[in-house]
MIDRENBA-191609 format. One record per residue (C-alpha): residue number from 0; residue in one letter; x, y, z. Coordinates in Angstrom, 2 decimals. Each point is the difference from the previous one (the first is absolute). Last residue first. Layout:
<sites>
k,r,xx,yy,zz
NUM,a,X,Y,Z
...
</sites>
This chain:
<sites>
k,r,xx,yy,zz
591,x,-40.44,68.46,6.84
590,x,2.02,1.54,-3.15
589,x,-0.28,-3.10,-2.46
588,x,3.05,-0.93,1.58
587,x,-1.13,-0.68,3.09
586,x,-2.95,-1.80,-1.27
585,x,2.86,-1.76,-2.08
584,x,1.92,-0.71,2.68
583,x,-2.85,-1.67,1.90
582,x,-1.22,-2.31,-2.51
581,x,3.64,-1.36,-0.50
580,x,0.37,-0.18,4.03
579,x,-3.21,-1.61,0.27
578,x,0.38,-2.97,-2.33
577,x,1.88,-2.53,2.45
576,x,-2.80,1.13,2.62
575,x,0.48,1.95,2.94
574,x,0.56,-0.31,3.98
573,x,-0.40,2.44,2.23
572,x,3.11,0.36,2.82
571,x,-0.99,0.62,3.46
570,x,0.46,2.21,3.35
569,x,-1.77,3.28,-2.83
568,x,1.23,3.64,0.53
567,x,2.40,0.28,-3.00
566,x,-1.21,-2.65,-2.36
565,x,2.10,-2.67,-1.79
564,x,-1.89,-1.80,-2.57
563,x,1.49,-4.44,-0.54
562,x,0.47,-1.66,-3.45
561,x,-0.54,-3.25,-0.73
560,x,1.83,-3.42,0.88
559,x,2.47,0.15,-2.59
558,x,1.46,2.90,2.51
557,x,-1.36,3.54,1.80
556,x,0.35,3.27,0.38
555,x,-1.70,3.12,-1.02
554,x,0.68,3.50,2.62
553,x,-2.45,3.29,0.71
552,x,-3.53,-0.94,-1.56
551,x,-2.34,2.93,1.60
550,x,-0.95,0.87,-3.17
549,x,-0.78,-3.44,-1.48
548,x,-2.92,-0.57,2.59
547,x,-0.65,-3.40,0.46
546,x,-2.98,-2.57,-0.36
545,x,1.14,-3.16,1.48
544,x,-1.15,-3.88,0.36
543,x,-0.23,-0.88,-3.18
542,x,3.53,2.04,-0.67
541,x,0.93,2.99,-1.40
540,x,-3.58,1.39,-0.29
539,x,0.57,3.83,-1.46
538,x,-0.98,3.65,1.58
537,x,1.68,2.34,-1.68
536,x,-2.26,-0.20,-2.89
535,x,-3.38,0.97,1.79
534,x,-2.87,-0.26,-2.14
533,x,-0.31,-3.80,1.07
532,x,0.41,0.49,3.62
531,x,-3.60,-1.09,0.59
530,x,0.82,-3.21,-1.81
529,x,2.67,-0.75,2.10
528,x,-1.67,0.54,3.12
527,x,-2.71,-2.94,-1.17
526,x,2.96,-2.13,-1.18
525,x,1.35,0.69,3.52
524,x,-2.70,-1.41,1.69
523,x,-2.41,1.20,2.43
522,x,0.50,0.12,3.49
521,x,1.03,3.08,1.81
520,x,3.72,0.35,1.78
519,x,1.79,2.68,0.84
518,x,3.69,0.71,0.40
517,x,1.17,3.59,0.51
516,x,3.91,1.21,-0.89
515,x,0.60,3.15,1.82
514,x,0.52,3.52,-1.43
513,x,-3.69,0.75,1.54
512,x,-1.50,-2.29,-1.83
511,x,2.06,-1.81,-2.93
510,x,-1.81,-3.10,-1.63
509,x,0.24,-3.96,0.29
508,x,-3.24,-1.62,-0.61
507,x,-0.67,-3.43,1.34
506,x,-2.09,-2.18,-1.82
505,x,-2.56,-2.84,0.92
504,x,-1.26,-3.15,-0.64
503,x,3.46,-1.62,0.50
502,x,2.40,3.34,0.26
501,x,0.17,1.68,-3.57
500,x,2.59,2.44,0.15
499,x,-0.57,3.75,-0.80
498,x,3.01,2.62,-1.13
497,x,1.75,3.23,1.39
496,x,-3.69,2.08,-0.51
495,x,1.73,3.54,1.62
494,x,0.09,1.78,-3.51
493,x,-3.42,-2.00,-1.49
492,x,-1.74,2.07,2.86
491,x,-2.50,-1.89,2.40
490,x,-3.75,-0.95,0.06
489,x,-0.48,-3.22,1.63
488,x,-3.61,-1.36,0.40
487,x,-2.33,-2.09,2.45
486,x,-3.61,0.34,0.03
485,x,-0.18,-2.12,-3.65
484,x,1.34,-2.93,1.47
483,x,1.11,-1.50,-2.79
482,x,2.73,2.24,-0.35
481,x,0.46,4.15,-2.04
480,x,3.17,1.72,-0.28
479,x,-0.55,3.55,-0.59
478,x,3.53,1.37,-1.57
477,x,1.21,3.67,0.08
476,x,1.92,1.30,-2.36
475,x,3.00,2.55,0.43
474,x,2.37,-2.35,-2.13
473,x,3.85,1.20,0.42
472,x,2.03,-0.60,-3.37
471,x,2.40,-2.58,0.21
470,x,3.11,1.26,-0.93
469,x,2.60,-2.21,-1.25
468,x,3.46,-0.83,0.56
467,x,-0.53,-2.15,3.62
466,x,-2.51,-2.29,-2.19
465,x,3.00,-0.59,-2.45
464,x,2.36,-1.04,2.59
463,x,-1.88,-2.04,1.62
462,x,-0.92,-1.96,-3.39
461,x,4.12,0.10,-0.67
460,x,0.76,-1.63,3.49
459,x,-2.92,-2.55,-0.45
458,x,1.51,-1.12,-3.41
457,x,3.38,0.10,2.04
456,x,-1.42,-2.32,2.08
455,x,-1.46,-2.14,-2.39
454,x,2.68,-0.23,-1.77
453,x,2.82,-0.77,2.86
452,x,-2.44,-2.78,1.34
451,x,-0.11,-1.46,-3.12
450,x,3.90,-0.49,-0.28
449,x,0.34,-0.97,3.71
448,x,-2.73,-2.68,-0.41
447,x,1.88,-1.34,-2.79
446,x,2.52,-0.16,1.78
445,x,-0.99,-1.51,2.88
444,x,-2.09,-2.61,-1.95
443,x,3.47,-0.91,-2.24
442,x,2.23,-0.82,2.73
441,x,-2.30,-2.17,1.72
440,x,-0.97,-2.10,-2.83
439,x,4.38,-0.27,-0.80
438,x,0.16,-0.86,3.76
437,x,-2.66,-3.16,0.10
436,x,0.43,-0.83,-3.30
435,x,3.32,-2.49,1.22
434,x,-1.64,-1.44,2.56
433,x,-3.75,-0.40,-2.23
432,x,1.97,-1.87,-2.58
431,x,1.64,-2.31,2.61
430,x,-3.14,-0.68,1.49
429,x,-1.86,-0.95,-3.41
428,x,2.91,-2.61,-0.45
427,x,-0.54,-1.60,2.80
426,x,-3.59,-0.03,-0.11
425,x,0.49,-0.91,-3.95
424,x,2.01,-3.04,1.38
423,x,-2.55,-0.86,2.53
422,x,-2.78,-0.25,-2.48
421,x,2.55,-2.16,-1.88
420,x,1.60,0.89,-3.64
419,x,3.12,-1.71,0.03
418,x,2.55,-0.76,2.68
417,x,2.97,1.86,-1.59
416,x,-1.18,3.69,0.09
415,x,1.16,2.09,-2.79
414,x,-1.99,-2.53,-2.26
413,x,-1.82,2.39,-2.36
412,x,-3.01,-1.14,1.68
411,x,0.47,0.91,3.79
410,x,1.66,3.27,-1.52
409,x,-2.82,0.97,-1.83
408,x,-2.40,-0.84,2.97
407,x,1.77,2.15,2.24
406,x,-0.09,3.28,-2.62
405,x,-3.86,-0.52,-0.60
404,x,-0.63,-0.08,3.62
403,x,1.82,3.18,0.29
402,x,-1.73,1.30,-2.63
401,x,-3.43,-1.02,1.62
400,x,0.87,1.88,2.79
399,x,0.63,3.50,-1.35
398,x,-2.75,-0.03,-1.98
397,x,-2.69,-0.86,2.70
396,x,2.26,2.90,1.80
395,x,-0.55,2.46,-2.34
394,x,-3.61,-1.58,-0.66
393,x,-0.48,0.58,4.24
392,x,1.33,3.50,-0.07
391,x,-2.20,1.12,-2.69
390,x,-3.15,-1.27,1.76
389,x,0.71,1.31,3.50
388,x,-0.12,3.95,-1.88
387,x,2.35,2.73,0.59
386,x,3.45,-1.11,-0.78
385,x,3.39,2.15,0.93
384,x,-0.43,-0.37,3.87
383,x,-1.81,-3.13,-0.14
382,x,2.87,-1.72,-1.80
381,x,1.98,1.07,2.77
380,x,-2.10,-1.50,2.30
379,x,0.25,-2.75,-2.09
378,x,3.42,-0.39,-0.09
377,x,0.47,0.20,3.45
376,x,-1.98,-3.16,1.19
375,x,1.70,-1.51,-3.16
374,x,3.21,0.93,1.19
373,x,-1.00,-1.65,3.43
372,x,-1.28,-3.17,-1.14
371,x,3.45,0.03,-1.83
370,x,1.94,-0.12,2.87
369,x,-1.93,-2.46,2.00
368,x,0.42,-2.60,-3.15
367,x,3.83,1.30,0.08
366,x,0.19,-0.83,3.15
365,x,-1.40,-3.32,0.33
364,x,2.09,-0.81,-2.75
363,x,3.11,1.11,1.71
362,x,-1.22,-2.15,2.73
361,x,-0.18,-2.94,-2.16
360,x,3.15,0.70,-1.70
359,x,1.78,0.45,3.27
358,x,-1.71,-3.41,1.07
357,x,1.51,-1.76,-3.09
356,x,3.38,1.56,0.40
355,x,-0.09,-1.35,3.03
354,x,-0.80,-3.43,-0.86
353,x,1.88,-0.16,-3.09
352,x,3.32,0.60,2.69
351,x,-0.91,-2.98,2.03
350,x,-0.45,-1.91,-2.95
349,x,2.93,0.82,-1.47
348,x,1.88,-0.42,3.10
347,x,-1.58,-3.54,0.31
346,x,0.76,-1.10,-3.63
345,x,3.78,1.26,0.43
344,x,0.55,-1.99,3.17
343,x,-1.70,-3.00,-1.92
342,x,1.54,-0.09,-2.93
341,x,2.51,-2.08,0.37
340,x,-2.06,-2.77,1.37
339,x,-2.38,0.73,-2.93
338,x,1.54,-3.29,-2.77
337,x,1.05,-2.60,2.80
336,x,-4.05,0.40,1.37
335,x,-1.63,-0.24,-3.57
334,x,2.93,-2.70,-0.60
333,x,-1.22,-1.88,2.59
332,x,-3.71,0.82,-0.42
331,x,0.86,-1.76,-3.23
330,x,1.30,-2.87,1.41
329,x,-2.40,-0.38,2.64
328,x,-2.80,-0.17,-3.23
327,x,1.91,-2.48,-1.33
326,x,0.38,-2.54,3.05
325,x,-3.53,0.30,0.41
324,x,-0.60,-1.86,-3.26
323,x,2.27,-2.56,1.60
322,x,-1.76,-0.28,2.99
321,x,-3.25,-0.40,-1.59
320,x,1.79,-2.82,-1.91
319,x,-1.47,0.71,-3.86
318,x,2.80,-2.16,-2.10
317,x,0.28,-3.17,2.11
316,x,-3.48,-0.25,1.00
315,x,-0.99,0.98,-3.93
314,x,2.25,-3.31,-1.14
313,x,-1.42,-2.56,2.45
312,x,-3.49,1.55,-0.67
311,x,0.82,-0.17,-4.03
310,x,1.44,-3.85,0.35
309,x,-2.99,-0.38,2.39
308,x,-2.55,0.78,-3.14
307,x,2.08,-1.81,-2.16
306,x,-0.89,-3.18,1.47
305,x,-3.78,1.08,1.01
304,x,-0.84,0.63,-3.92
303,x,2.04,-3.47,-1.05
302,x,-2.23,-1.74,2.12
301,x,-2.42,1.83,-0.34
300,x,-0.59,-0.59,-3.68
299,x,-3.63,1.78,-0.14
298,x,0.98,1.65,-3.21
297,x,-0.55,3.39,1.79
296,x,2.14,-1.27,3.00
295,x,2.65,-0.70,-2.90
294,x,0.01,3.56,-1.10
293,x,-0.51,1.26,3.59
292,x,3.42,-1.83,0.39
291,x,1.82,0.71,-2.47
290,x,-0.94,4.20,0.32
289,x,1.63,-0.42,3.69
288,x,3.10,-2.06,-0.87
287,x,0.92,2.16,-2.90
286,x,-0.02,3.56,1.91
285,x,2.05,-2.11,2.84
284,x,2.42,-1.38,-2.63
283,x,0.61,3.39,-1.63
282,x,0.29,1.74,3.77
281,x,2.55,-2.54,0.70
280,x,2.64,0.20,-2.62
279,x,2.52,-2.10,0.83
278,x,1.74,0.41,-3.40
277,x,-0.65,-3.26,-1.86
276,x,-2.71,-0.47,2.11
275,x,-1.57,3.48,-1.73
274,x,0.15,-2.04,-3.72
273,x,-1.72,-3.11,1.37
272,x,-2.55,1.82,1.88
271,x,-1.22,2.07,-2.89
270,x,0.15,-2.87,-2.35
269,x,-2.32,-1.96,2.25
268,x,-2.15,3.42,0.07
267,x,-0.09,-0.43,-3.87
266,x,-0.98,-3.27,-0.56
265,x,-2.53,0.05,2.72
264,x,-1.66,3.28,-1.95
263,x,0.11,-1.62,-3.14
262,x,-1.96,-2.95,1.56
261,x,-2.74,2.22,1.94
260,x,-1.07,1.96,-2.73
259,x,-2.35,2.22,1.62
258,x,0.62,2.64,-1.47
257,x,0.99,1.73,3.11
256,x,2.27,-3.05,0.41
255,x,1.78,0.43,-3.27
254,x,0.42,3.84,0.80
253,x,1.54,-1.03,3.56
252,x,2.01,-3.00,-1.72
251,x,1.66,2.53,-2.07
250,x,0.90,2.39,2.61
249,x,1.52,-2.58,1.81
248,x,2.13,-1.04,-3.10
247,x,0.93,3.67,-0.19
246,x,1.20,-0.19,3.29
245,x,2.08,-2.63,0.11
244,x,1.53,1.07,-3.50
243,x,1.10,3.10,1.60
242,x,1.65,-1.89,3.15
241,x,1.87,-1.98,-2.00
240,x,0.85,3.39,-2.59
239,x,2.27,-1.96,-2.51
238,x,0.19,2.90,-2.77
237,x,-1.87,-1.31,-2.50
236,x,-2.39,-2.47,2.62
235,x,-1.44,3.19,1.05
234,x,-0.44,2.08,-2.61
233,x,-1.91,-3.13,-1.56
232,x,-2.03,0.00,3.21
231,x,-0.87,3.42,-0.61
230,x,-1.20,-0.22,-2.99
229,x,-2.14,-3.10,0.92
228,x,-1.22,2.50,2.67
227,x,-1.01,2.42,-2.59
226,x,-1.39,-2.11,-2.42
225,x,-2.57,-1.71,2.59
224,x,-1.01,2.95,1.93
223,x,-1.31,1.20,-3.90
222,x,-1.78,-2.94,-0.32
221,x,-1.26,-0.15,3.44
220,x,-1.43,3.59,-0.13
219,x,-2.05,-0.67,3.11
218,x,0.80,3.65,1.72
217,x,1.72,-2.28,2.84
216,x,2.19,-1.86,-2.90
215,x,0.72,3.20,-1.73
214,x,1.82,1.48,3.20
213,x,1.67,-3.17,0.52
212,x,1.05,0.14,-3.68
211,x,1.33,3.47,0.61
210,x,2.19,-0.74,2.95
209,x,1.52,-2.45,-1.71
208,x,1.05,1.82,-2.82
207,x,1.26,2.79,2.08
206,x,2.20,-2.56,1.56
205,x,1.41,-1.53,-3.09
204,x,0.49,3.05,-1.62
203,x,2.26,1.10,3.07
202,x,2.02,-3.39,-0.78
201,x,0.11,1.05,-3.41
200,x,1.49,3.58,-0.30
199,x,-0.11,1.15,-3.08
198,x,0.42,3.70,1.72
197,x,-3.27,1.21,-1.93
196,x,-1.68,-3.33,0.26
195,x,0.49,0.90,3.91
194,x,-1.17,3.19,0.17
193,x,-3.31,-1.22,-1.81
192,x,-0.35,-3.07,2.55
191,x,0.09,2.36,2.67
190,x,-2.56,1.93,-1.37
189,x,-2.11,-2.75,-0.39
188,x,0.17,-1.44,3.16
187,x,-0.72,3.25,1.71
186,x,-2.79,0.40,-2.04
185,x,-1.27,-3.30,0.71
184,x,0.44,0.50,3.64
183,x,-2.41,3.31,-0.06
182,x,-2.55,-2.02,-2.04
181,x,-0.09,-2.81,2.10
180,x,-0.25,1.40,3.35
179,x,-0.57,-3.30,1.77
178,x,2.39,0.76,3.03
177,x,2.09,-2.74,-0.96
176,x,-0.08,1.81,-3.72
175,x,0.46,2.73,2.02
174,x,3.32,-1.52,1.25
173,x,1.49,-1.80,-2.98
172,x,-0.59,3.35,-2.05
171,x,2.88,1.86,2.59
170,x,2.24,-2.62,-0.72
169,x,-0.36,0.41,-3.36
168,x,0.49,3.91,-0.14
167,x,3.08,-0.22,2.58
166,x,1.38,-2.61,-2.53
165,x,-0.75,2.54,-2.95
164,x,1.59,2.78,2.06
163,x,3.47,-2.06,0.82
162,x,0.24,-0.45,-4.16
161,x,-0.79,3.52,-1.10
160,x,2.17,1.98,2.79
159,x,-0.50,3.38,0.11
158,x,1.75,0.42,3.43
157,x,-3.52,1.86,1.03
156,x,-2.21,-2.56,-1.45
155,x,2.47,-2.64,2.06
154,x,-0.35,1.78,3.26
153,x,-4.09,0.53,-0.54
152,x,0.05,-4.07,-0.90
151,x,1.49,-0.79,3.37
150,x,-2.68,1.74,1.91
149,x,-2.63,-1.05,-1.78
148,x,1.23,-3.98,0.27
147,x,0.66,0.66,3.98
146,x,-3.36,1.76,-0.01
145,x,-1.40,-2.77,-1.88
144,x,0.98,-2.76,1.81
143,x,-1.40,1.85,3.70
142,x,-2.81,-0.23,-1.76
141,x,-0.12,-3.49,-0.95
140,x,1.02,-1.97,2.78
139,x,-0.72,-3.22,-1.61
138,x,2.94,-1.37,1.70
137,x,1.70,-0.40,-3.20
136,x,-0.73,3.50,-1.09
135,x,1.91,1.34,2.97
134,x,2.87,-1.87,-1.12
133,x,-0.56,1.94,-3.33
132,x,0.18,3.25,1.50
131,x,3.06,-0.86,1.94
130,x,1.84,-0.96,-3.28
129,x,-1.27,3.46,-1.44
128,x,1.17,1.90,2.94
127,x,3.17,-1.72,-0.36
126,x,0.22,0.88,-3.64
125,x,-0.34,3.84,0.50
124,x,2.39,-0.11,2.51
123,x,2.35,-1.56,-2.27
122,x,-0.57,2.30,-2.73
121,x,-0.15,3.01,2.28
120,x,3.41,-0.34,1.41
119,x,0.25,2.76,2.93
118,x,2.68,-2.55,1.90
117,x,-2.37,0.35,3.29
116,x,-3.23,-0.44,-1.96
115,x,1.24,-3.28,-1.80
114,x,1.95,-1.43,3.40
113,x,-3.76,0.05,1.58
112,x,-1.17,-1.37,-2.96
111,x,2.71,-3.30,-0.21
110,x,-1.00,-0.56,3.94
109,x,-3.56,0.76,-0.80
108,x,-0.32,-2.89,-3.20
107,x,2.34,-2.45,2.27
106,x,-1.83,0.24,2.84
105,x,-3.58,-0.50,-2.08
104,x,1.49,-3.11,-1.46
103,x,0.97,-1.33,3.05
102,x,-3.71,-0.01,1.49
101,x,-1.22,-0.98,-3.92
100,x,1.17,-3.48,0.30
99,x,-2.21,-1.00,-3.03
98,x,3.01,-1.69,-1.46
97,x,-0.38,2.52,-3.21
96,x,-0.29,3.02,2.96
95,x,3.86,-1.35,1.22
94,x,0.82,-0.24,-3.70
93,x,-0.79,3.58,-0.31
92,x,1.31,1.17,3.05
91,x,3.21,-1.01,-0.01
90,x,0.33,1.31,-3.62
89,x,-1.04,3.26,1.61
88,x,2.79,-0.10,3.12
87,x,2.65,-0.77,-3.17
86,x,-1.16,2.92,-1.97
85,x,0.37,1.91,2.97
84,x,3.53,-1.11,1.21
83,x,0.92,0.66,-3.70
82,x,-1.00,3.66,0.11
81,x,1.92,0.15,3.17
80,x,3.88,-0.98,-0.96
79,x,1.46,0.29,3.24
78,x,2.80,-2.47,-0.73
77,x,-0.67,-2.95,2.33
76,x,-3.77,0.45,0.44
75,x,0.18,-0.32,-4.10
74,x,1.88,-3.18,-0.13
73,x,-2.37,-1.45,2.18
72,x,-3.18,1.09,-1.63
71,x,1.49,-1.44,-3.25
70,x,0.83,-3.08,1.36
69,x,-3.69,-0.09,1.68
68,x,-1.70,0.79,-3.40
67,x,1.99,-2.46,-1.80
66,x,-1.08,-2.47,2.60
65,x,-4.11,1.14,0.26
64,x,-0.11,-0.01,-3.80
63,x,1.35,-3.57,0.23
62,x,-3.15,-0.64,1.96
61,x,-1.62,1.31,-2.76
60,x,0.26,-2.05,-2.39
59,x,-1.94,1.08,-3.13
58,x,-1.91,3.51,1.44
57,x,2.14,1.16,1.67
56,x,3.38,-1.28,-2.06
55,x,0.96,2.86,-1.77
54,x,-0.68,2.46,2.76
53,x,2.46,-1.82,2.26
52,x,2.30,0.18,-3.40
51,x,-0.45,3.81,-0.15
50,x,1.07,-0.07,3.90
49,x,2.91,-1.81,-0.48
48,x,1.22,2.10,-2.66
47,x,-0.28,3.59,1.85
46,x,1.53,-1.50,3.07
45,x,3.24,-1.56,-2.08
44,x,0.17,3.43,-1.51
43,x,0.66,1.87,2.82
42,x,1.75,-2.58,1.65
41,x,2.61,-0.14,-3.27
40,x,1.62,-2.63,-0.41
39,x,-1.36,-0.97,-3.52
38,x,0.46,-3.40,-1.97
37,x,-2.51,-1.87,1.87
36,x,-2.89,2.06,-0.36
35,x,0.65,1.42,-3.32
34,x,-0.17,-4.04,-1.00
33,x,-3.40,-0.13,2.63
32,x,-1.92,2.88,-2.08
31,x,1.13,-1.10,-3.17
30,x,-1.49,-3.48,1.16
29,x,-2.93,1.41,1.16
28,x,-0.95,1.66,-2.76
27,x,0.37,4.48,-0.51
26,x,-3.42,1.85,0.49
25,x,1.59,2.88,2.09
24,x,-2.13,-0.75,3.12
23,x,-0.67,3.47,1.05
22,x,-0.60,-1.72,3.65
21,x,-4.30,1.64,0.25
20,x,-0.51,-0.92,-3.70
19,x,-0.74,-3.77,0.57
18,x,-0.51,1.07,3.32
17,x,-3.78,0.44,-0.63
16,x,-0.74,-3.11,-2.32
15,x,0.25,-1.66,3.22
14,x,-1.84,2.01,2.27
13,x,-2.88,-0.42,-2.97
12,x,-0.29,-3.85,0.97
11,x,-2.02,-0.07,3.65
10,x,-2.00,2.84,-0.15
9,x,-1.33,-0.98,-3.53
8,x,-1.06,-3.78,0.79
7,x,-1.80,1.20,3.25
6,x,-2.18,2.19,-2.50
5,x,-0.51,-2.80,-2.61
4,x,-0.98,-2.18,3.61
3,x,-2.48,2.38,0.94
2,x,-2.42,0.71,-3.13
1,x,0.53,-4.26,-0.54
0,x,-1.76,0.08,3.39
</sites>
């Protein structure tokens, strides 16, 4: 309970402290203020004045707040003079939350906001926001607090603006410390309070100060609490904060109760409400009500427990109407609604046009994911046009992948995309690599294969060449060719053998007969023919599956893939081993 009531206590009293910067309230008295006040005629100046002195009085008398605001709104409406229209709408709202009538205060935080935003004046807007934050933190509407508090602080951090940060920086501790996040709020608290000993600023001490000792009154450092709100309360009563000294005394009776010292605590809320009577400060008196009487309902006084119990329920109707709280939230959607109207034609066209531009993307997508199925299609039968085994075509491409890979996920981490490293990110991002490989990959496979292509056919060329330059000498032997069927035998002359193919079980012999080319087939195997051509060098195996005759070898072509032997008379091409053409030449050579 005490956990609830310190954060109630916060939402209700930082708005305050909040516009002490918020009308650049020059720090002059209130009598200088009111002699400059009657012996100027200027408007300009006669708005500027009244509203200091509304912001003089908040937090003393603020019903005479209210009439120097009021004058000074007046005088304003009359001579155009914005800024001062604002300041006025936010003094109206500040003693309007003080009351607890929080329906008005919320139109008088978005009418002054809404002016803010159209008049590009970032210090105002920047304090509405924060006003409207801390209404928000009255109702115990915590998040939508901080994002008004978060949003007003990123304004002031980009203004550079020491003494509007540290407020954002306090307010922003009040709400996780409602939201029990004691560590965060502390450090909030405490850098606030650093900014502020910087600027010797004492009423922002006094807040930080406060803050803190709640902080070390829920981590059970009383004695520590205990200096820092007494601190705080001697802030207080230094520079006449009402309202301030309300607080603190609250705070005090909340670390007296938690220590179960019920007669300091008494003494304290009693101060509490005596101080925020003085200013009609409900959400004080409420906060003190409440703890007084589960103090006294713990001392079994019930009389005195159920008496200040329905001076808190008479209170909390007032301040937490349903309707009222409703009232706020309207007025924001107001604004919301006020704020887009103009916007609306444009929103819709925008949209309209994102749409399309989102379906062309998706088609072009589409595309280029159809596209570069395609070029890879290509690519590799390109790549099987200059490479001869599977294997070396997969680890080029193994390789190839994994660099792209490697590329995505280096600019996933590196921060070239915004949304951080995601699975979907790097699927993004792996996309886009492969779109713009896609052509450069391409590019380089077709020329490469043009390159090797060029070599190996004008190897081929020079091998043809060479065998059409030399000549073979004519062998008049006669080869017995012996199978496993002993009956059966070939005897034929090595100048009409062409070559022998291995056919299954079988091989077919290709020889000259009658000027014709004969085919015949006897089974045995061609390493069994091979080694009964031994003694004969013009006969050579090219190829597992051939034995050929080099003599009748007319034209060499071929690729990366292996060579290919032209013959005159023969419907097909024999193919050879990567070595053969080497082994070849230099039989040639060698005078074959």
């Amino acid at each position: 309970m005490q956990k609830t009531n310190k954060v109630l206590m916060f939402r209700l009293n930082l708005f305050i402290f909040l516009v002490l910067i918020t009308l650049n309230v020059s720090g002059q008295s209130k009598d200088s203020l009111e002699n400059i006040l009657a012996s100027t005629k200027n408007d300009s100046i006669r708005a500027s004045i009244l509203n200091q002195l509304g912001y003089n009085y908040i937090t003393s008398k603020p019903s005479k707040s209210l009439e120097y605001a009021q004058q000074a709104m007046t005088i304003a409406v009359k001579t155009g003079y914005d800024e001062e229209i604002i300041n006025a709408n936010l003094i109206f709202g500040i003693v309007k939350k003080t009351f607890g009538e929080y329906d008005m205060a919320a139109d008088y935080y978005f009418t002054a906001l809404r002016l803010s935003e159209k008049l590009k004046l970032k210090d105002k807007e920047s304090n509405c926001l924060n006003n409207i934050g801390s209404l928000y933190q009255t109702q115990n509407n915590l998040l939508k607090a901080l994002e008004y508090f978060k949003k007003s602080l990123e304004i002031e951090r980009t203004m550079n603006d020491k003494a509007q940060t540290s407020i954002r920086l306090y307010n922003i501790g009040t709400v996780y410390e409602s939201m029990d996040s004691l560590e965060t709020a502390y450090t909030y608290y405490f850098n606030s309070l650093l900014i502020e000993q910087e600027l010797q600023n004492k009423e922002g001490e006094f807040f930080a100060l406060y803050g803190i000792s709640g902080i070390e009154t829920k981590k059970g450092s009383y004695d520590k609490a205990l200096v820092s709100i007494n601190k705080a309360l001697n802030i207080a009563k230094d520079i006449n904060n009402l309202n301030g000294i309300s607080i603190c005394f609250n705070e005090l009776g909340a670390l007296y109760k938690t220590m179960n010292d019920y007669s300091q605590a008494i003494t304290a809320y009693d101060s509490s409400i005596y101080y925020a009577s003085l200013i009609s400060q409900r959400n004080n008196m409420r906060l003190a009500y409440k703890e007084l009487a589960a103090i006294y309902r713990t001392k079994e006084n019930y009389s005195e427990a159920f008496r200040y119990l329905s001076l808190y329920t008479s209170i909390n109707d007032t301040i937490n109407n349903l309707e009222i709280n409703n009232k706020v939230a309207e007025m924001e959607s107001r604004f919301e609604i006020d704020k887009k109207e103009n916007e609306i034609l444009y929103l819709k066209k925008t949209s309209e046009l994102n749409a399309r531009n989102s379906a062309n993307e998706k088609r072009n997508k589409y595309f280029l994911l159809i596209t570069f199925i395609l070029c890879i299609i290509l690519a590799v039968s390109n790549l099987r046009r200059i490479i001869s085994d599977t294997s070396t075509i997969l680890i080029y491409s193994a390789i190839t992948f994994v660099t792209l890979i490697a590329i995505a996920y280096l600019l996933v981490v590196s921060g070239f995309y915004d949304s951080g490293f995601t699975f979907y990110q790097f699927f993004i991002a792996f996309v886009d690599v492969i779109t713009i490989a896609i052509l450069p990959i391409f590019v380089f496979v077709l020329m490469a294969e043009r390159v090797l292509l060029r070599k190996h056919l004008r190897t081929a060329k020079e091998i043809s060449e060479q065998i059409q330059e030399i000549n073979h000498p004519v062998s008049e032997a006669t080869v017995l060719f012996q199978f496993e069927n002993e009956k059966n035998q070939l005897q034929v002359a090595l100048k009409d053998l062409v070559c022998i193919e291995a056919n299954d079980n079988y091989s077919a012999f290709y020889y000259y007969k009658d000027d014709k080319i004969k085919k015949e087939l006897f089974r045995t195997t061609l390493k069994n023919i091979e080694d009964q051509l031994q003694d004969f060098d013009t006969m050579v195996r090219c190829h597992k599956s051939f034995i050929v005759n080099i003599r009748f070898i007319k034209r060499i072509s071929g690729n990366a893939q292996g060579y290919r032997l032209h013959f005159q008379d023969l419907t097909f091409e024999v193919p050879v081993s990567r070595r053969f053409p080497k082994d070849m030449l230099q039989k040639i050579k060698s005078g074959i």
